[in-house]
C-alpha positions, 0 to 999 in steps of 0.5 A: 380242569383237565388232565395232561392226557385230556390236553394231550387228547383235545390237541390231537383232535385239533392236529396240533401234537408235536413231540418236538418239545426239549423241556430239559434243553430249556431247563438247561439253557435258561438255568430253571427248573420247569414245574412237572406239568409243564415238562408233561405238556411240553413233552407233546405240545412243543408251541404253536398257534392255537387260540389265537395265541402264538405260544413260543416254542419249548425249543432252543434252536430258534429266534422265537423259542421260548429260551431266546424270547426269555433271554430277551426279555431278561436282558432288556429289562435288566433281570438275572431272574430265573424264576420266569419265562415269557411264553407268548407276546400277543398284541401289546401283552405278555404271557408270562409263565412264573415257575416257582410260584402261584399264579403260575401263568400270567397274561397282561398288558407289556407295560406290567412286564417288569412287575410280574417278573418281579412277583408283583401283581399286575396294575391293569384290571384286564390281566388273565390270571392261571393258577397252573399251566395246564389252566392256560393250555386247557384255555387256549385250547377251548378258545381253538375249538370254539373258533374251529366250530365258528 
């Protein structure tokens, strides 16, 4: 596993730095309390296309942060939950971050949604399973320089 400076280091090697992250705004905004890594991370990688991932960004001022992504999410599936936020919707999937549990980031079909939001496991046997966040970045951004090397 890598340290958030390490990420910090590999995410400026691939040009995707951006200090445009507001953690505390989203804390605000989504009535959570974000784990210190994530504020970490989040305070240099505010979201971005990397791995093939669309990763949300940690703003409040837009329709695809991850405060207005959540907030949708959260009403569509008729949750009050805090204790969730959706990071990324890839193709028929969902990257959902839990905040106050372990695994912490779950990746896994859309149809499993409401079942990880709950603190269910997951039913389908493809699901990506991050014990931390910084787990998942360091993933996305293994995946971005093995493409960039390709």
């Amino acid at each position: 596993m890598s340290s958030s400076q390490e990420l910090r280091q590999r995410l400026a090697a691939l040009d995707l730095l951006d200090s445009a992250g507001r953690p505390v705004e989203v804390e605000t905004a989504l009535g959570i309390k974000l784990p210190d890594e994530v504020k970490r991370i989040a305070s240099f990688f505010a979201g971005d296309l990397v791995g093939g991932i669309s990763h949300f960004p940690w703003t409040t001022d837009n329709d695809w942060s991850v405060v207005a992504a959540t907030q949708r999410a959260r009403e569509a599936q008729g949750i009050g939950s805090t204790s969730f936020i959706l990071l990324a919707e890839p193709a028929e999937s969902v990257v959902v971050l839990r905040v106050d549990g372990s695994p912490a980031v779950i990746w896994c079909d859309a149809s499993d949604f409401g079942r990880v939001v709950k603190g269910e496991a997951p039913t389908a046997d493809d699901a990506e399973i991050f014990d931390t966040y910084v787990d998942f970045i360091e993933y996305l951004v293994s995946e971005e320089e093995d493409e960039r090397s390709n």
